[in-house]
PDB file of N, CA, C and O in Angstrom:
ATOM      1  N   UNK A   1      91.805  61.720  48.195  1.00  0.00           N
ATOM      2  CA  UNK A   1      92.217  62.029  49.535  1.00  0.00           C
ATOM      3  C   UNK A   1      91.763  63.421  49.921  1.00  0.00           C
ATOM      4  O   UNK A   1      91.788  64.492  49.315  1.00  0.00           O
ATOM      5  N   UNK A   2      91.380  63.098  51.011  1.00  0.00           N
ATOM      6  CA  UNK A   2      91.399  64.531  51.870  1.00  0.00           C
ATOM      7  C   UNK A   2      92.600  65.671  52.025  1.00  0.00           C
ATOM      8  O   UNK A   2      93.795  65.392  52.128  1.00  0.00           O
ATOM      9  N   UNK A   3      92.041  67.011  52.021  1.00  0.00           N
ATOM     10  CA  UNK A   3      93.296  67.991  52.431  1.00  0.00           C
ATOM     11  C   UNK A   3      93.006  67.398  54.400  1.00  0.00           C
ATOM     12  O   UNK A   3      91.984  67.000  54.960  1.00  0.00           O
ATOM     13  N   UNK A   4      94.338  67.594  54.889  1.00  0.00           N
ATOM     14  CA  UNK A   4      94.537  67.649  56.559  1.00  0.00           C
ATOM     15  C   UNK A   4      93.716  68.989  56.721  1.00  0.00           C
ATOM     16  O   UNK A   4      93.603  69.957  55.969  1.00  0.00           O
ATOM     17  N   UNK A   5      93.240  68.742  57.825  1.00  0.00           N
ATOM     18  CA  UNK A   5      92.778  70.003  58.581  1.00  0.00           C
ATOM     19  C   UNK A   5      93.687  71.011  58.893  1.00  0.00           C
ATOM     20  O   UNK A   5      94.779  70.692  59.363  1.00  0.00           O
ATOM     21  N   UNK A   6      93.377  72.297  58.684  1.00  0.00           N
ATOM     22  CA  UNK A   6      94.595  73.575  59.030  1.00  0.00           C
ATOM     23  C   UNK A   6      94.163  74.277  60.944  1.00  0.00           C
ATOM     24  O   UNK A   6      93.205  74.962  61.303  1.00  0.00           O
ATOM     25  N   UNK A   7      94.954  73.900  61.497  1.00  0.00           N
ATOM     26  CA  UNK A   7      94.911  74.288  62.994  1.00  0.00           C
ATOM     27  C   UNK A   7      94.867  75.873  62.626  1.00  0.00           C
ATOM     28  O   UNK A   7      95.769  76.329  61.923  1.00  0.00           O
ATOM     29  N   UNK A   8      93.806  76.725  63.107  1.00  0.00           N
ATOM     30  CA  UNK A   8      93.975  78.512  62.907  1.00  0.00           C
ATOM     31  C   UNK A   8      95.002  78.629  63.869  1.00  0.00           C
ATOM     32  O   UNK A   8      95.190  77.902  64.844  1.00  0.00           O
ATOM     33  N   UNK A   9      95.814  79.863  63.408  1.00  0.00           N
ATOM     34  CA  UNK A   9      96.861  80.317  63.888  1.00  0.00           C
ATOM     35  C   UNK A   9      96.203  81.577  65.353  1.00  0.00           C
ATOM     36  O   UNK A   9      95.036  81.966  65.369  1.00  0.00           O
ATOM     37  N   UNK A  10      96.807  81.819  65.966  1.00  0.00           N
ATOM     38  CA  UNK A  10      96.405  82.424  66.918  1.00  0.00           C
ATOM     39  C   UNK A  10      97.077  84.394  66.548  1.00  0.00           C
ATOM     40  O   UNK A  10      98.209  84.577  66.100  1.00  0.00           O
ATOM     41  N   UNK A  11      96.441  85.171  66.750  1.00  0.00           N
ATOM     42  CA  UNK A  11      96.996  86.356  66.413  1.00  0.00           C
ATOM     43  C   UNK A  11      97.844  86.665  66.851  1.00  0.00           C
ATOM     44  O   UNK A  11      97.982  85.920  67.821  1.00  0.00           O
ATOM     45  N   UNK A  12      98.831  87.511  66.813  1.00  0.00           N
ATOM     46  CA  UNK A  12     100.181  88.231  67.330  1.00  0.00           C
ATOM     47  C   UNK A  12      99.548  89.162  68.702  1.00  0.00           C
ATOM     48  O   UNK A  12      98.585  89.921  68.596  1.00  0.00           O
ATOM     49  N   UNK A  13     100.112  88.982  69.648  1.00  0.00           N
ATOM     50  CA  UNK A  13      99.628  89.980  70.818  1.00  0.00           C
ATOM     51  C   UNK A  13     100.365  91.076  70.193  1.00  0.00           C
ATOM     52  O   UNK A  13     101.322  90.933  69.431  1.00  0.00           O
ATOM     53  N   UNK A  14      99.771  92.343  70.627  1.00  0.00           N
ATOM     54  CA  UNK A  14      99.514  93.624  70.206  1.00  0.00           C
ATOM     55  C   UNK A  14     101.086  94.048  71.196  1.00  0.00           C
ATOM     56  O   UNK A  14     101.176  93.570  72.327  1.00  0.00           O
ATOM     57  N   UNK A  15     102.348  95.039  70.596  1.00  0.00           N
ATOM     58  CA  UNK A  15     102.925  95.621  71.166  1.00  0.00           C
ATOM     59  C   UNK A  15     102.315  96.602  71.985  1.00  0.00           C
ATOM     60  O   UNK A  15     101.432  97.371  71.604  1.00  0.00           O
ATOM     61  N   UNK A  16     102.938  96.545  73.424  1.00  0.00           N
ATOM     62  CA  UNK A  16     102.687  98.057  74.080  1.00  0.00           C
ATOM     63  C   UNK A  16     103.282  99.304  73.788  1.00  0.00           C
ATOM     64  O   UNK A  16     104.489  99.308  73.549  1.00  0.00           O
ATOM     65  N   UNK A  17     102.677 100.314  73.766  1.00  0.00           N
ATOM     66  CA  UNK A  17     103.765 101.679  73.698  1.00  0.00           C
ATOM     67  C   UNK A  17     104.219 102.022  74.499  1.00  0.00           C
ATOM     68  O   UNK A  17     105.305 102.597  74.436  1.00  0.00           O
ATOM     69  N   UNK A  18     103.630 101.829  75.498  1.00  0.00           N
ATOM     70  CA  UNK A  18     104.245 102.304  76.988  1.00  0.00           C
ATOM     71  C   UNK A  18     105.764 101.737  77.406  1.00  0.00           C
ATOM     72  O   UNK A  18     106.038 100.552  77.595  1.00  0.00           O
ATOM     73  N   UNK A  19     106.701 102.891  77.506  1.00  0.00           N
ATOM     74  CA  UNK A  19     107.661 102.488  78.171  1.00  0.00           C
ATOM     75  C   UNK A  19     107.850 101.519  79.591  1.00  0.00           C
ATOM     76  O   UNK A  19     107.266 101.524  80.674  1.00  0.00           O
ATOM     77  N   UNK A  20     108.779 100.830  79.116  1.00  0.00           N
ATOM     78  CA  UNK A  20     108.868  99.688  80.558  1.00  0.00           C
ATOM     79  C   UNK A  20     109.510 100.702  81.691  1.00  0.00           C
ATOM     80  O   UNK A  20     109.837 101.885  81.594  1.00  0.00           O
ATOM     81  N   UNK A  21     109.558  99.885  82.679  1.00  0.00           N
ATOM     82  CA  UNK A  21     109.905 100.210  83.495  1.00  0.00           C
ATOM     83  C   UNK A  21     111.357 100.260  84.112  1.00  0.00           C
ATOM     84  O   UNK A  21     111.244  99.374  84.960  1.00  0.00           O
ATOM     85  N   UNK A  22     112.482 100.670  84.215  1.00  0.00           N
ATOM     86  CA  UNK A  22     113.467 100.194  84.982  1.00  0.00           C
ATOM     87  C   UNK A  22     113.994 100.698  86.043  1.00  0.00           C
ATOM     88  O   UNK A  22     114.373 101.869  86.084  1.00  0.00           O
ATOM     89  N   UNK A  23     114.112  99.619  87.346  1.00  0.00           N
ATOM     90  CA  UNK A  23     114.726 100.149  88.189  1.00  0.00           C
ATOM     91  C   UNK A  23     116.132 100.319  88.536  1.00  0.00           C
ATOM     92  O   UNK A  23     116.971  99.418  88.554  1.00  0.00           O
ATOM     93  N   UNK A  24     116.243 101.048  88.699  1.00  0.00           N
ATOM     94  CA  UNK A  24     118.095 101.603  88.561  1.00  0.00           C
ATOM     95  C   UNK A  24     118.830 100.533  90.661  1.00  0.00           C
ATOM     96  O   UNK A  24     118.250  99.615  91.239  1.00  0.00           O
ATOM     97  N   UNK A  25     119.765 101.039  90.965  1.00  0.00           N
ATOM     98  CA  UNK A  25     120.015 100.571  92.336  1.00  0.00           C
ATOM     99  C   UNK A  25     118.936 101.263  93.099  1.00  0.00           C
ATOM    100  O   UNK A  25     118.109 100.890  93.931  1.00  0.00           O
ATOM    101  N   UNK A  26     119.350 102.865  92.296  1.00  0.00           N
ATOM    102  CA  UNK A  26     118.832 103.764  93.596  1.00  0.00           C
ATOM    103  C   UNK A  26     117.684 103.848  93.707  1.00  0.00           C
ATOM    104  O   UNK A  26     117.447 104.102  94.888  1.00  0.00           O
ATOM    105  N   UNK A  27     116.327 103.746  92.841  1.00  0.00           N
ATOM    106  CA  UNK A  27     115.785 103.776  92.905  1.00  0.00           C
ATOM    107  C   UNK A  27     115.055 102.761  94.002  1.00  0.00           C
ATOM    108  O   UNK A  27     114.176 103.092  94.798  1.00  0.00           O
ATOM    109  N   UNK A  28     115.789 101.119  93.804  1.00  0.00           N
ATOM    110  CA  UNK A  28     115.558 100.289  94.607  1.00  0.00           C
ATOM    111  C   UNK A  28     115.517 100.420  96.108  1.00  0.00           C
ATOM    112  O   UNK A  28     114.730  99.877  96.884  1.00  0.00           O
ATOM    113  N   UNK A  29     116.606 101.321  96.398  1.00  0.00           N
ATOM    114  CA  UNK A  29     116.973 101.860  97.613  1.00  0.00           C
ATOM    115  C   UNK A  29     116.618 102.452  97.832  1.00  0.00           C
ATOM    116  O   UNK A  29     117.071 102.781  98.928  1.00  0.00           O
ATOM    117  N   UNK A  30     115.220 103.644  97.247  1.00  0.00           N
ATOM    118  CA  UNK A  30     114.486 104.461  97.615  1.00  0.00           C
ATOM    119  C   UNK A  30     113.565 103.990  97.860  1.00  0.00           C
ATOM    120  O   UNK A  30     112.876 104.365  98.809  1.00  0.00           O
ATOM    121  N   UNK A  31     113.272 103.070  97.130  1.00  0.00           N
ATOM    122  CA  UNK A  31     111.581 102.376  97.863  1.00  0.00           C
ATOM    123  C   UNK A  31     112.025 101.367  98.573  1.00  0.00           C
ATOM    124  O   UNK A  31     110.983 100.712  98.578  1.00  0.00           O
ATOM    125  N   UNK A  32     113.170 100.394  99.503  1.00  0.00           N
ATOM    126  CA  UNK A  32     113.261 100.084 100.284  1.00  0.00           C
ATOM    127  C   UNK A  32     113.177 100.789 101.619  1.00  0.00           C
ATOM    128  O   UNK A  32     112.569 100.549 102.663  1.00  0.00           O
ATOM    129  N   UNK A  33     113.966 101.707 101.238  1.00  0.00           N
ATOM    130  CA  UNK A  33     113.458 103.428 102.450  1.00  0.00           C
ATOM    131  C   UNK A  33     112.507 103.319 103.100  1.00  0.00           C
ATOM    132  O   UNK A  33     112.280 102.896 104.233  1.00  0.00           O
ATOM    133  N   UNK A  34     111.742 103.873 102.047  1.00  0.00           N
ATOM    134  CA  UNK A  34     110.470 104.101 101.847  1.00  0.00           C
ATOM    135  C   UNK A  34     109.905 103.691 102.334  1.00  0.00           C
ATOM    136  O   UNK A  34     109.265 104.431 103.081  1.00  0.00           O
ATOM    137  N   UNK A  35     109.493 101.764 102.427  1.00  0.00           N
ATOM    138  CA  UNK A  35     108.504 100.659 102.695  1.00  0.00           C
ATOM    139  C   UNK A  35     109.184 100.916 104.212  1.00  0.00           C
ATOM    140  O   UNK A  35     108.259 100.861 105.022  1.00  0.00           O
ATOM    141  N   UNK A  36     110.306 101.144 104.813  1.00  0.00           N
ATOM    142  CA  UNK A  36     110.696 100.728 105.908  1.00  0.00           C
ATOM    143  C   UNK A  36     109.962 101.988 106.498  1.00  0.00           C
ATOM    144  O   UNK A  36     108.867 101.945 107.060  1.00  0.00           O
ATOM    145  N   UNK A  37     110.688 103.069 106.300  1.00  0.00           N
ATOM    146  CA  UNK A  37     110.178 104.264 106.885  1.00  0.00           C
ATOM    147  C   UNK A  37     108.426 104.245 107.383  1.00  0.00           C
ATOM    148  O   UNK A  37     107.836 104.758 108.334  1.00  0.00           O
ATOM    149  N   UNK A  38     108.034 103.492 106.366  1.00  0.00           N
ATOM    150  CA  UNK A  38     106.356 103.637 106.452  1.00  0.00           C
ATOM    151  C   UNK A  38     106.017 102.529 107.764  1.00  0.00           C
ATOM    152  O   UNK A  38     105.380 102.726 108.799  1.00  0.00           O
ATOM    153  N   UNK A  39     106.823 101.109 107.189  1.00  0.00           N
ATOM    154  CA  UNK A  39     106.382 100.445 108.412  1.00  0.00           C
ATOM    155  C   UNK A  39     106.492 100.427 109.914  1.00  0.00           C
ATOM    156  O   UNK A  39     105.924  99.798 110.807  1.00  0.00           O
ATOM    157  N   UNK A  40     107.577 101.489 109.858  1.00  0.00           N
ATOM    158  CA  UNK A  40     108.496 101.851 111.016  1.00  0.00           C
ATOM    159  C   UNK A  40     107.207 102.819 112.067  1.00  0.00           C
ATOM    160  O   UNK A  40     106.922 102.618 113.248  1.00  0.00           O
ATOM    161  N   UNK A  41     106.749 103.660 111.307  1.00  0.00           N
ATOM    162  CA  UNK A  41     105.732 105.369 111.339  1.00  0.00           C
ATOM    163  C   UNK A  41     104.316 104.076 112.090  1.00  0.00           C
ATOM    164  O   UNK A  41     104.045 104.064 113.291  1.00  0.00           O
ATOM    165  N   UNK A  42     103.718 103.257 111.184  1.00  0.00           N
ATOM    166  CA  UNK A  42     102.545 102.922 110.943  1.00  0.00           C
ATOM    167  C   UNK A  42     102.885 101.613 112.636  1.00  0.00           C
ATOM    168  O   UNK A  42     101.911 101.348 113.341  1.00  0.00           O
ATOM    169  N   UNK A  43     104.211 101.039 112.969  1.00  0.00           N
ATOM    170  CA  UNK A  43     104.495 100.191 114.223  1.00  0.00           C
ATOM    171  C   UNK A  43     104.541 101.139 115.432  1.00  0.00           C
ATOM    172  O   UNK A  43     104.554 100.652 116.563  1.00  0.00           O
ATOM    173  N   UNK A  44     104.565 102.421 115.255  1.00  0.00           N
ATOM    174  CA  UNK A  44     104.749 103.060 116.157  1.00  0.00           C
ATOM    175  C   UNK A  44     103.498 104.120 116.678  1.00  0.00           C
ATOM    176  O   UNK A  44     103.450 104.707 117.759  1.00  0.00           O
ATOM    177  N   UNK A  45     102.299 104.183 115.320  1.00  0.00           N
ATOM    178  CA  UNK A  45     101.306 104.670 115.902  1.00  0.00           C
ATOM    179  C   UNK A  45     100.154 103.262 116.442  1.00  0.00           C
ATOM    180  O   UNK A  45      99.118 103.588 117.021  1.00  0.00           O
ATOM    181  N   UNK A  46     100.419 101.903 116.220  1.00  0.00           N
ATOM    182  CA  UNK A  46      99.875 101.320 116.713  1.00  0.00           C
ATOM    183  C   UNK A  46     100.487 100.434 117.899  1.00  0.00           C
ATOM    184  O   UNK A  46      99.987  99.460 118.463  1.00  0.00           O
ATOM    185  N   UNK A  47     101.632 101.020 118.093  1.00  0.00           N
ATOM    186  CA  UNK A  47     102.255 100.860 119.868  1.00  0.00           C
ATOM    187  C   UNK A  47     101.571 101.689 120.665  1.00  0.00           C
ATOM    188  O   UNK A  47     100.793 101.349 121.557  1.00  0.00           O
ATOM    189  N   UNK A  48     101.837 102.693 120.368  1.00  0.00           N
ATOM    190  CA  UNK A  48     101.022 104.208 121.427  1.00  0.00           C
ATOM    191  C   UNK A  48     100.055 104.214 121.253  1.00  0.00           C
ATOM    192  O   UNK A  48      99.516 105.177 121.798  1.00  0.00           O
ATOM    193  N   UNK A  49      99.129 103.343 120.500  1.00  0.00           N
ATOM    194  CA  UNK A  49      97.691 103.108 120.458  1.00  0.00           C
ATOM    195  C   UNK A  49      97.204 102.354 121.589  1.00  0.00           C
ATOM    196  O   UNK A  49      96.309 102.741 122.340  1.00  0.00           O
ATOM    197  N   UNK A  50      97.887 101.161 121.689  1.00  0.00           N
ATOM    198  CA  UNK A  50      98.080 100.046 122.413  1.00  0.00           C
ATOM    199  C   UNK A  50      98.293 100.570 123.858  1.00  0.00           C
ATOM    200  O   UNK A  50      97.552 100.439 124.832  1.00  0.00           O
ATOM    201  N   UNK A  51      99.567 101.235 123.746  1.00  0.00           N
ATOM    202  CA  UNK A  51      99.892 102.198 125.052  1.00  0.00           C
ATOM    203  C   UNK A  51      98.563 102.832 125.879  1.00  0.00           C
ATOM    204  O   UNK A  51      98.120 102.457 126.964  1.00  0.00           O
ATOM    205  N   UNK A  52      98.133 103.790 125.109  1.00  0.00           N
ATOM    206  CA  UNK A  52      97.024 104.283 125.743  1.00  0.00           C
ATOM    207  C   UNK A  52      96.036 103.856 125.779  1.00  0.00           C
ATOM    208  O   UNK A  52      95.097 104.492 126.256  1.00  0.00           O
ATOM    209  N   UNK A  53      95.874 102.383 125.188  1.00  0.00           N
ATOM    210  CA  UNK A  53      94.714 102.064 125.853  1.00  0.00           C
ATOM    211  C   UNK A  53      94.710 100.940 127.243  1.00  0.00           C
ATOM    212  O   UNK A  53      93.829 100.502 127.982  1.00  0.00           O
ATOM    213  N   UNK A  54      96.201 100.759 127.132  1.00  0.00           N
ATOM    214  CA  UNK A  54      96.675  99.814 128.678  1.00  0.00           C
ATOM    215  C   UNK A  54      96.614 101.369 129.597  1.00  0.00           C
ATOM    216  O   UNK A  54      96.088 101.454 130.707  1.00  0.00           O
ATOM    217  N   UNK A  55      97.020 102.089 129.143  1.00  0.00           N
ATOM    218  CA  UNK A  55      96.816 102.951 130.434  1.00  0.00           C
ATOM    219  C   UNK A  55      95.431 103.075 130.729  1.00  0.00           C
ATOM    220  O   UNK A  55      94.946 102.969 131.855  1.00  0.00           O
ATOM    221  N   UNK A  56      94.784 103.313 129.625  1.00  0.00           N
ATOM    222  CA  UNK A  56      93.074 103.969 129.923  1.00  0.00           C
ATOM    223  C   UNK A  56      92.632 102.905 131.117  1.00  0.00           C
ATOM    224  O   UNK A  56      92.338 103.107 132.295  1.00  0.00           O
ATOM    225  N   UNK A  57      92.686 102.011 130.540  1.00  0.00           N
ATOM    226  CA  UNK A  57      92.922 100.581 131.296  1.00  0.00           C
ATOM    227  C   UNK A  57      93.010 100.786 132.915  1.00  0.00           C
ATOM    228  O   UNK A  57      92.077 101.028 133.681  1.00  0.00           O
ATOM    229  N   UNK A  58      94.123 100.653 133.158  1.00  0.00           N
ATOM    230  CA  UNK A  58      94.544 100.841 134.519  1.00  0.00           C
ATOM    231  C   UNK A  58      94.069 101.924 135.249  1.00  0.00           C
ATOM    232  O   UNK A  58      93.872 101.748 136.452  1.00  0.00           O
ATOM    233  N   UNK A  59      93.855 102.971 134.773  1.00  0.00           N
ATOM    234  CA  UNK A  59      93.121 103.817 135.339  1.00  0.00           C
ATOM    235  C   UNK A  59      91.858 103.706 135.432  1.00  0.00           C
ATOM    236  O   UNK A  59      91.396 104.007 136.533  1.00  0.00           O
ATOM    237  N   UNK A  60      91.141 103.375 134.645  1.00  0.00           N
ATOM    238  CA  UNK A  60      89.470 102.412 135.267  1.00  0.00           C
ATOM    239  C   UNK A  60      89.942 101.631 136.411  1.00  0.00           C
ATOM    240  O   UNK A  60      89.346 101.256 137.420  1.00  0.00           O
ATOM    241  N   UNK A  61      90.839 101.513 136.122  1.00  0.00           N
ATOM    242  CA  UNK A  61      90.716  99.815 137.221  1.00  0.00           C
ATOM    243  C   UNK A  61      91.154 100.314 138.476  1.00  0.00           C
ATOM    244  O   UNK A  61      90.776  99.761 139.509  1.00  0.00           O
ATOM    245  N   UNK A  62      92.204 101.683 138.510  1.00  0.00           N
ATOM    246  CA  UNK A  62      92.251 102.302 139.825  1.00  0.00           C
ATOM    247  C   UNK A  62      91.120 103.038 140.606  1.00  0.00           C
ATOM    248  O   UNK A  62      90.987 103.039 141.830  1.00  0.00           O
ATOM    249  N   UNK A  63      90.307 103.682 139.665  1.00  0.00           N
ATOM    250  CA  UNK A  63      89.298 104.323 139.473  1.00  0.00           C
ATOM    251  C   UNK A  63      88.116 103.589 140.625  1.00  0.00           C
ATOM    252  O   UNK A  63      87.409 104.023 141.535  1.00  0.00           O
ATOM    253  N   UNK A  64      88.398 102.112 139.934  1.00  0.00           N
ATOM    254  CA  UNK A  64      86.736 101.296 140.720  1.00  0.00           C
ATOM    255  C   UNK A  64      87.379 100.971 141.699  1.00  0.00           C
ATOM    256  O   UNK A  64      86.635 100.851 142.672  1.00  0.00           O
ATOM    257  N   UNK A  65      88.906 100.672 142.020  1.00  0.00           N
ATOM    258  CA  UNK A  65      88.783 100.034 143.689  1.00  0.00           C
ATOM    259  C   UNK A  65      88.780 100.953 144.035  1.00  0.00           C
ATOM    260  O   UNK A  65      87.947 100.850 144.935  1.00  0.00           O
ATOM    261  N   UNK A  66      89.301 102.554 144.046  1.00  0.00           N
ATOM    262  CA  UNK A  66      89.272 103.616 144.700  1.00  0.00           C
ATOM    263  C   UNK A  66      87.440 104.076 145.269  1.00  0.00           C
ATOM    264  O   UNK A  66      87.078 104.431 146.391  1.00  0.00           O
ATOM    265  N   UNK A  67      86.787 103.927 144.281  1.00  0.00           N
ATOM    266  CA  UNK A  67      85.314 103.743 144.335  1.00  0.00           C
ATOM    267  C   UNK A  67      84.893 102.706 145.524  1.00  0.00           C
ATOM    268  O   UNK A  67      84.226 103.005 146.514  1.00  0.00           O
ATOM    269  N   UNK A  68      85.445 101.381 145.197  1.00  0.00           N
ATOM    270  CA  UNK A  68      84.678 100.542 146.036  1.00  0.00           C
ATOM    271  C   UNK A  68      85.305 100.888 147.273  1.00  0.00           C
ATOM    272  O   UNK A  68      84.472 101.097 148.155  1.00  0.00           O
ATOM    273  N   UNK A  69      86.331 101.001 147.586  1.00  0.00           N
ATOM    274  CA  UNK A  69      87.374 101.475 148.825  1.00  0.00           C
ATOM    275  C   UNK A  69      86.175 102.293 149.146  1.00  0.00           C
ATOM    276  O   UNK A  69      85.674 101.885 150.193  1.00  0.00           O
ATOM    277  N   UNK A  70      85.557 103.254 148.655  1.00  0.00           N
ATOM    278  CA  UNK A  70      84.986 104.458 149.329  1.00  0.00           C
ATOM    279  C   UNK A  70      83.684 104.151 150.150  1.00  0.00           C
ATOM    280  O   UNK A  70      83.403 104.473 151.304  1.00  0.00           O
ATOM    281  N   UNK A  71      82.851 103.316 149.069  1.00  0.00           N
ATOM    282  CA  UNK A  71      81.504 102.920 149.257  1.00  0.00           C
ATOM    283  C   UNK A  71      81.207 101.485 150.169  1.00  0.00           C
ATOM    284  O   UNK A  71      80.123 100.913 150.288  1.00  0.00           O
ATOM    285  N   UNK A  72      82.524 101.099 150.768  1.00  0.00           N
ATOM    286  CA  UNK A  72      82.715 100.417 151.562  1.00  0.00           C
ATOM    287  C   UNK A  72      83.075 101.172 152.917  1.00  0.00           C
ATOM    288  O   UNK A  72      82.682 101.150 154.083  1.00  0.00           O
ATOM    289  N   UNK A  73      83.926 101.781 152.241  1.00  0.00           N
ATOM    290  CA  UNK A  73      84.198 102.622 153.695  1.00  0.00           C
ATOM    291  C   UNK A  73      82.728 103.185 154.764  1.00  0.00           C
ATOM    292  O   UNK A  73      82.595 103.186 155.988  1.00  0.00           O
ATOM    293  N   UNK A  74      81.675 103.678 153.505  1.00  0.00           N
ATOM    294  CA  UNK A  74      80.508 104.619 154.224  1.00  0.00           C
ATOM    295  C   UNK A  74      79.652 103.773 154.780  1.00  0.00           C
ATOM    296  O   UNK A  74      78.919 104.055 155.728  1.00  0.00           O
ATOM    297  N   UNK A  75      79.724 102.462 154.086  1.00  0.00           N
ATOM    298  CA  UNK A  75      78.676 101.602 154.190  1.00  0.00           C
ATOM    299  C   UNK A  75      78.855 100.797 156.003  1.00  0.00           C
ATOM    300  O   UNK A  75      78.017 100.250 156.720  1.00  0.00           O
ATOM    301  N   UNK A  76      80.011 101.018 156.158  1.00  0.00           N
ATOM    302  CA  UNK A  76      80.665 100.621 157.648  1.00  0.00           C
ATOM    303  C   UNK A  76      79.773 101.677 158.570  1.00  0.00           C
ATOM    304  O   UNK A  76      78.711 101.190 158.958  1.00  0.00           O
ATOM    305  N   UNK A  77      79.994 102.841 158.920  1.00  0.00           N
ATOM    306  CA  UNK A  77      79.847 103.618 159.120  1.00  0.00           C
ATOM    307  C   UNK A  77      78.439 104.301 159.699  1.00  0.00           C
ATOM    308  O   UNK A  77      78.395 105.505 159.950  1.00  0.00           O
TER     309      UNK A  77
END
């Protein structure tokens, strides 16, 4: 008789040294802060982004009928 075949064993993964990580409450509650504070900062420079460019906006657009108002006016004339 045959010996059975031996399946190789697979190696032991290597311990890390590096300390884990733990988050305490507060810590949790500091980077909830945190993420808010940021998204809060980052919603509000792309409102007033938005803002000024609806204004830029409207002011072209007052800009050309005030224009055409004019060049109509001379063209009467």
């Amino acid at each position: 008789m045959a010996p059975a075949p031996v399946a190789p064993t697979a190696p032991a993964a290597p311990v890390s040294n590096r300390p884990t990580v733990q988050l305490t409450p507060g810590s949790v509650l500091a980077l909830v802060g945190g993420g808010t504070a940021v998204v809060l900062v980052v919603g509000a420079v792309l409102v007033s982004m938005l803002l000024a460019v609806a204004i830029t906006g409207m002011s072209v657009a007052v800009c050309a009928v005030v224009l055409r108002s004019i060049l109509n006016a001379e063209r009467k004339h």
